[in-house]
N, C-alpha and C positions, 0 to 999 in steps of 0.2 A: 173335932180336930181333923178329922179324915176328910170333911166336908169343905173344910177352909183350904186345907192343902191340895183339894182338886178344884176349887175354885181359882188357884192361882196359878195353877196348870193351864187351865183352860185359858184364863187370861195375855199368860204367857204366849199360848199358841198363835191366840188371836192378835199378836202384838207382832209376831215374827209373819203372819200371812199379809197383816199389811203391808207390813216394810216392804218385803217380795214385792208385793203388787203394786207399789209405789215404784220402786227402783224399775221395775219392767215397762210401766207405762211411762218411764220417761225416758228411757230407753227407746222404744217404739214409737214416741212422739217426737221424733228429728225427724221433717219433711224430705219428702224426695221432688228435685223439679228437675223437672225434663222440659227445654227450650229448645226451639227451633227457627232462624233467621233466614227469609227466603226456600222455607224447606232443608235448610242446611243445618245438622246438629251446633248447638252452642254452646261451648262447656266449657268450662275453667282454661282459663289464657288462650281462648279460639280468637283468631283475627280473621274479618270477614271485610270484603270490597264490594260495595250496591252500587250501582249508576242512578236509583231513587230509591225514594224514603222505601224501608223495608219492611215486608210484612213478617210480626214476630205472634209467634204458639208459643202462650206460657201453660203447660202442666202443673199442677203442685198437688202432695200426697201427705198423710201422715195419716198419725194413728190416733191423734187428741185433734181438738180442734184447732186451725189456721187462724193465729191471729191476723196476722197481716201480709201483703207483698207489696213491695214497692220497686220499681227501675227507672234506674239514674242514669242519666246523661250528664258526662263530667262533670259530677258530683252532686246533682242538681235533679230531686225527684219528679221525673219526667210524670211516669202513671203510679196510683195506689189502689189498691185492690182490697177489700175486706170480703174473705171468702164466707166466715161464717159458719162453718165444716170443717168435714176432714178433705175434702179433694174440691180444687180449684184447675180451669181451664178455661183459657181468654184468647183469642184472634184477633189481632188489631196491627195496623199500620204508624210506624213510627218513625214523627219526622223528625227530620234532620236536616239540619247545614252543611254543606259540601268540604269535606277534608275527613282527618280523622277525631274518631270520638268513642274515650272509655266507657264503658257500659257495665253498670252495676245490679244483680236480680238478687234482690234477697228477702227471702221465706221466713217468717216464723212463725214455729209453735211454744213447745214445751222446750225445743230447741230453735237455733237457726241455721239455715242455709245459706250462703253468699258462693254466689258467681261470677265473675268478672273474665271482661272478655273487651276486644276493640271493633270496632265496624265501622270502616272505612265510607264513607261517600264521596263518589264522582261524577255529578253529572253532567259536568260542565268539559268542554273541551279545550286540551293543554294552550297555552297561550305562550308569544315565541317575543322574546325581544332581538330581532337581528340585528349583525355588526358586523357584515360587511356584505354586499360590495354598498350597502346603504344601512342606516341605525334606525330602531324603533327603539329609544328607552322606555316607551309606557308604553307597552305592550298592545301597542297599535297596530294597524296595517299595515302592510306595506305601502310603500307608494306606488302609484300606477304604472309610472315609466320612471326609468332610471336611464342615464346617457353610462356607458362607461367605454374605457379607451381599448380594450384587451379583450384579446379574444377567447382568453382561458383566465378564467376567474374563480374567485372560495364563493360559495352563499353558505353562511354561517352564522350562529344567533344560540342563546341560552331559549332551556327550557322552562315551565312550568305548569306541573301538574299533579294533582292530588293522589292519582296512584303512580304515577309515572306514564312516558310516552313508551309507546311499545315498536313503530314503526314510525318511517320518513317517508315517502313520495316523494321523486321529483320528478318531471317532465319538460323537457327543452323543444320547442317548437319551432322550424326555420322554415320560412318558406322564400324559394325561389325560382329565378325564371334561368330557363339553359336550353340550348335546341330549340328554343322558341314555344318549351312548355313549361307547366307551372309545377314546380316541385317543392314537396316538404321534409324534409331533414326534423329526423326525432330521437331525441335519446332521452334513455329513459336512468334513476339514479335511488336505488334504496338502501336504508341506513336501517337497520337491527338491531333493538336496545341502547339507542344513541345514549342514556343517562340522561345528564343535567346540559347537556351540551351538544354542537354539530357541527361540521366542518364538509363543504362537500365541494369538489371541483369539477367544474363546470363549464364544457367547449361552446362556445355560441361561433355565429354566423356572421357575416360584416352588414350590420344593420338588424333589424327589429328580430326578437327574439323572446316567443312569448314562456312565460313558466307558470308551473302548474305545480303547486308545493303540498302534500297532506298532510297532516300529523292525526295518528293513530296514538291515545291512551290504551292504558291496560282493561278498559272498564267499553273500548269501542270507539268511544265518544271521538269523532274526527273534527278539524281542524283542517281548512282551506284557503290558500291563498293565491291567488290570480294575478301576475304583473307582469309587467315586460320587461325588458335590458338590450339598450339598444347600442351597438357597439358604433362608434362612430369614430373609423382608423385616418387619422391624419398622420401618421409615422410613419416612415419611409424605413424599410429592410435595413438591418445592419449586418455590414462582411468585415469579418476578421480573417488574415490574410497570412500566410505561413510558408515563406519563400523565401531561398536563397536572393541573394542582391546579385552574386559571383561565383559561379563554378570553371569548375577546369573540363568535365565530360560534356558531350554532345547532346545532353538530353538532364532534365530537372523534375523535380516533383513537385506540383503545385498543391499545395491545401491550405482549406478554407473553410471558413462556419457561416453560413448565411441563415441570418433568425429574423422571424416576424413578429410584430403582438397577433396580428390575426390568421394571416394565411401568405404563403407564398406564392405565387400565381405563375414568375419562370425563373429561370439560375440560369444563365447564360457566361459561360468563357470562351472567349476567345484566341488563337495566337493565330501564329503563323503555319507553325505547323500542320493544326489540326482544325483551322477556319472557324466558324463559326459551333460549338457543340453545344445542342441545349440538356442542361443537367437536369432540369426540373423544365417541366411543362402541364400545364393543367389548369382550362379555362373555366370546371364550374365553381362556384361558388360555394359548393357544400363544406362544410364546416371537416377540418382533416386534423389530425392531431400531429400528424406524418409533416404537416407542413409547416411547423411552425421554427421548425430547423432544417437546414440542410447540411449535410457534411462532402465537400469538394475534397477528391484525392486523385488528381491529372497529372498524369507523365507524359512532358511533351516533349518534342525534339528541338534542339537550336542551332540555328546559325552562330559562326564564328563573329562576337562581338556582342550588340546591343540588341533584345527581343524583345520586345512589349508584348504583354499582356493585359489584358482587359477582364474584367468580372463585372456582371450586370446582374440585378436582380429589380422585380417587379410584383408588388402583392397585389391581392384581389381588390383593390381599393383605385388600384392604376399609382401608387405610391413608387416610385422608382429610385435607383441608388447605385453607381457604378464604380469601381476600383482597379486604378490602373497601376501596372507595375513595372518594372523592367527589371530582366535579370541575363547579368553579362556571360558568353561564355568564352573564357579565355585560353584560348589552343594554346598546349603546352607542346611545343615540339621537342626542343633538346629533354633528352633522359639523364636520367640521373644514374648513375653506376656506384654499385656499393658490394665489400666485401665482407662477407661474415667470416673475420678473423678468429671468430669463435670455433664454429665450424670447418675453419679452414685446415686441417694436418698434412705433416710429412709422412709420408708414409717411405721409408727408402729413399732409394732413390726419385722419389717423386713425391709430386703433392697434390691431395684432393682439396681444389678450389671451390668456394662454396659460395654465392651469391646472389646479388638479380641489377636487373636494369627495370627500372622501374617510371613512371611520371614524365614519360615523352612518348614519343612513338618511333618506333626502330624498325629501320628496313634490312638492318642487317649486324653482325657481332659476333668478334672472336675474342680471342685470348692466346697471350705469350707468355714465354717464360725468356727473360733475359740475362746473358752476365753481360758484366763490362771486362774485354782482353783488350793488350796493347796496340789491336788495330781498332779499336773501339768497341761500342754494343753489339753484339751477339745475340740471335735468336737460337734458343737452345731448342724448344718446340711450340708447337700452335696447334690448337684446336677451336673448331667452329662452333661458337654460344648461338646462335640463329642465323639459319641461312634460307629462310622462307621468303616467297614474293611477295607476301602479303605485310602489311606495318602491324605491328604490334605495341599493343603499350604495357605491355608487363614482358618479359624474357628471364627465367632462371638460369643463372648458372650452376652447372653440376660438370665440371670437368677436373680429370686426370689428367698432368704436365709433367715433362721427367725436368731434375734440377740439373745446375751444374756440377756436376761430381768433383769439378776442381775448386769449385768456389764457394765458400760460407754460406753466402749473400747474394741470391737470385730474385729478378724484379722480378712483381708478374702483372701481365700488361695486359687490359679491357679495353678494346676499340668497339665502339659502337657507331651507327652513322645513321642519322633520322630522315625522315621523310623530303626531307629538302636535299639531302647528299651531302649537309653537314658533319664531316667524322668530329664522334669526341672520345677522348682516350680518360681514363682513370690506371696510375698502378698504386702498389705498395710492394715493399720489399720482406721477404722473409729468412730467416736463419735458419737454414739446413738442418744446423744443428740442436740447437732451441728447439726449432718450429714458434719465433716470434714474430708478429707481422708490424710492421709499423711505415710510416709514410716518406722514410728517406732510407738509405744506406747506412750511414750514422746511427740511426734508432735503434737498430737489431743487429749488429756485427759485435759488439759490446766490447767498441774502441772506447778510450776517456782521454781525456787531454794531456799535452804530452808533458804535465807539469806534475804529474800524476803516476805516481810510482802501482803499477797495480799490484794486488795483492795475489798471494801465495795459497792455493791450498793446499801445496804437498811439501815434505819435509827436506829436509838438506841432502843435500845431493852424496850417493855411496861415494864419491872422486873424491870427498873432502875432506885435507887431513886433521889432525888432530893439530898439528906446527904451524898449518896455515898454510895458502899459496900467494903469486902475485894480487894483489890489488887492482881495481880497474885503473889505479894508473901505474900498475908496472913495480911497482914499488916490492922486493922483496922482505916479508917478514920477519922469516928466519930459514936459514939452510943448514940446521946444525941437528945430521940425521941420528947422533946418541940420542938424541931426546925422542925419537919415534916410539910408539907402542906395539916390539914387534913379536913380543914372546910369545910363548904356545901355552905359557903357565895361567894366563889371564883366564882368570873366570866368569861364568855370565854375568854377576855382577860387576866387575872389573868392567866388563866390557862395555856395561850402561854408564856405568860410572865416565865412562873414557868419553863413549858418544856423545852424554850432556855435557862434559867438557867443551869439548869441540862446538857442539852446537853452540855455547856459549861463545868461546874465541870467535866463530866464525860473523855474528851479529853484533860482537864489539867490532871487530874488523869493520864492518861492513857502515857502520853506524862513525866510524871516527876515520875516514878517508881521508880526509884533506889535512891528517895530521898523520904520517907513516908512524913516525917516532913512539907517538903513545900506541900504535898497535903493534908495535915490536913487546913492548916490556908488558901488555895483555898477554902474549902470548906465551913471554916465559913465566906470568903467574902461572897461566894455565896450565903447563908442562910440568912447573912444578909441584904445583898440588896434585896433578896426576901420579909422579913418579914419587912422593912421600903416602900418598896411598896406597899404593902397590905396595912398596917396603913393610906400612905399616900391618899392611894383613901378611905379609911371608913373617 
């Protein structure tokens, strides 16, 4: 019994040491690979860029033996490998088509391994479809000479390239003749990280213009292009012109835009005043950015009347273009006199005038102050607005004048006299009182027509009785002095009471004239209802 029960110990034992030993050695049998592309580590999701087929070092390890290894080129078993062992390692070259391509390495043993990763090939260089100032849709060349009319141009075109373009080149070549020697004009134009696309603007020369294009990918690989653009300018300058037709001063501002497609070569204006000036002058033919506009801003002098001017321009091409103009200028001699009735006050006996003469020219100007008395106009007093030798076309007035103390209504009078000896006079009249200015005597005296009963701001007069007076035609009301209000007993309400009375009778009175009779028996209402209120408060 003892014998059988260590028998199945023992079997037991040896049932659990295999398992162990099983679980460990598959455990230990999942390979290890170690890749390397160009010398560059390869691992799980690595993206690699070649210019040619790359050279790949597969490693592979485990601890059972290697069934197998295969790597795929999207998706498609490029190489297979039967190691035959526990450790594999192979060096070899693998081709490829130009773009990009997934890349699959995978190991087995007792386990497997997979690696995937991408690797790019470019060996080819970027290829340009241009679109403007000429078209390559198939990804052609350029053409050798191109005519175009402008002297500032796009060269522009999509890209294409399997890693992308990394740089642009351009080179503009001008050659010519000046001082009797041969000169080249170069500019040069690069673009960094253009994408999928390019735009680049570009000054040439009037005539042949060679270019020199590179395209740089990320992988090296260049791209060259050789052509010419040959500008051939039959367009004449154009002037846009920015002038008065008519002024009134001695002198104008002339502006202007003068643009070329290639180059400006002179700017010339002319007048009277200032003869011949050249704005722009410059005979070589080198390509100028400076010229392809010009801006005109001349101040010249004028004669009284009609001035011609002239504007000429001439590009490098001998293309010419002229623009003539006239602008009047029309001498204003008589001034114009004006007062700032704003600013104008009484001040007292006096008034601070406030004004100008303006839009003539003036040799000379005072200032009155006038009444009208029964031997006529009256200068009250005068002071001198400019009394200089010289004309002037502006004069302010800032003068002090004393009023008539006798009278409401003082004119105030602006003599000026221009350049010819012409006097011209401006007044207006002002209220003393007020301080209103206005342009007659009527305006400011604040008469109304005499149909026109004016109005009242103050109350009835102390002289008026409570019984009434004459009438304005004479007419007695009543003379019956019992009915006065003459006690001492009247109290201050009696006394308003009596006043509105009266104010009453007095405005029936005054309202019913041309009927005595009804303003008699008004008045004994009046009196009466007076003297039954009295009674009635004793």
């Amino acid at each position: 019994m003892v014998s059988t029960t260590n028998q199945i110990l023992v079997l037991t034992f040896a049932c659990v040491v295999c398992i162990a030993g099983a679980t460990f050695v598959a455990s230990a049998a999942e390979p290890t690979v170690d890749i390397e592309v160009n010398n560059e580590q390869f691992t799980d999701g690595t993206e690699i860029d070649v210019g040619s087929d790359p050279t790949v070092d597969i490693s592979v390890t485990a601890e059972t033996q290697i069934n197998l290894i295969e790597l795929y080129v999207d998706g498609i078993a490029q190489r297979t490998f039967d190691p035959n062992g526990t450790s594999f390692e192979e060096e070899f070259q693998l081709t490829l088509d130009n773009g990009e391509h997934d890349i699959q390495i995978v190991a087995g043993a007792n386990e497997t391994t997979t690696i995937d990763g991408v690797i790019t090939k470019d060996s080819g260089a970027p290829f340009i479809e241009y679109t403007e100032p000429f078209s390559t849709p198939d990804k052609s060349t350029p053409p050798d000479v191109t005519t175009v009319t402008e002297g500032q141009l796009t060269l522009s075109g999509d890209l294409f390239d399997d890693s992308g373009v990394q740089s642009i080149e351009i080179e503009r070549r001008f050659e010519y003749r000046y001082a009797n020697s041969r000169e080249t004009s170069r500019a040069n134009y690069e673009i960094d990280d253009p994408g999928d696309s390019f735009q680049q603007e570009i000054l040439l020369g009037n005539g042949e213009n060679e270019i020199t294009a590179k395209y740089i990918d990320e992988m090296g690989n260049q791209r060259r292009h050789d052509f010419s653009l040959v500008v051939d300018d039959r367009r004449a300058p154009q002037i846009d012109v920015n002038a008065p037709a008519q002024v009134t001063e001695p002198s104008a501002t002339i502006s202007a835009t003068v643009t070329d497609n290639v180059k400006l070569q002179s700017v010339t204006i002319t007048a009277p005043s200032i003869g011949n000036k050249q704005v722009v002058s410059s005979r070589s033919p080198e390509p100028n950015a400076d010229r392809l506009q010009v801006n005109i801003n001349e101040n010249i002098d004028l004669s009284e009347g009609r001035n011609e001017v002239d504007i000429e321009a001439t590009d490098v091409n001998g293309n010419s273009v002229s623009e003539e103009l006239t602008v009047e200028y029309v001498r204003i001699i008589e001034p114009t006199i004006e007062i700032d009735a704003e600013n104008t006050t009484v001040e007292g006996d006096s008034v601070s005038v406030q004004g100008r003469i303006f839009r003539g020219e003036v040799t000379r100007a005072s200032i009155q102050t006038r009444s009208d008395s029964k031997n006529g106009t009256e200068i009250v007093d005068i002071g001198g607005v400019y009394t200089q030798d010289s004309v002037a076309e502006t004069v302010t007035i800032d003068q002090t004048l004393t009023l008539d103390t006798n009278e409401t209504v003082t004119e105030i009078r602006v003599l000026a006299t221009d350049s010819e000896g012409t006097q011209h006079e401006h007044s207006v009249w002002i209220n003393a009182k007020t301080g209103t200015i206005g342009d007659s005597p009527s305006a400011v005296d604040g008469s109304l027509p005499s149909d026109t009963t004016p109005m009242s701001t103050t109350g009835p007069s102390e002289e008026t009785n409570i019984d009434g007076d004459s009438d304005t035609n004479g007419d007695t009301t009543d003379d019956n002095d019992e009915t006065n209000v003459e006690t001492d007993e009247n109290t201050l309400a009696q006394d308003e009471t009596t006043t509105s009375v009266a104010t009453t009778a007095v405005e029936s009175t005054s309202s019913s004239q041309s009927s005595p009779g009804f303003g008699v028996i008004i008045a004994i209402i009046a009196i009466s209802l007076a003297f039954i209120g009295i009674t009635h408060r004793r």
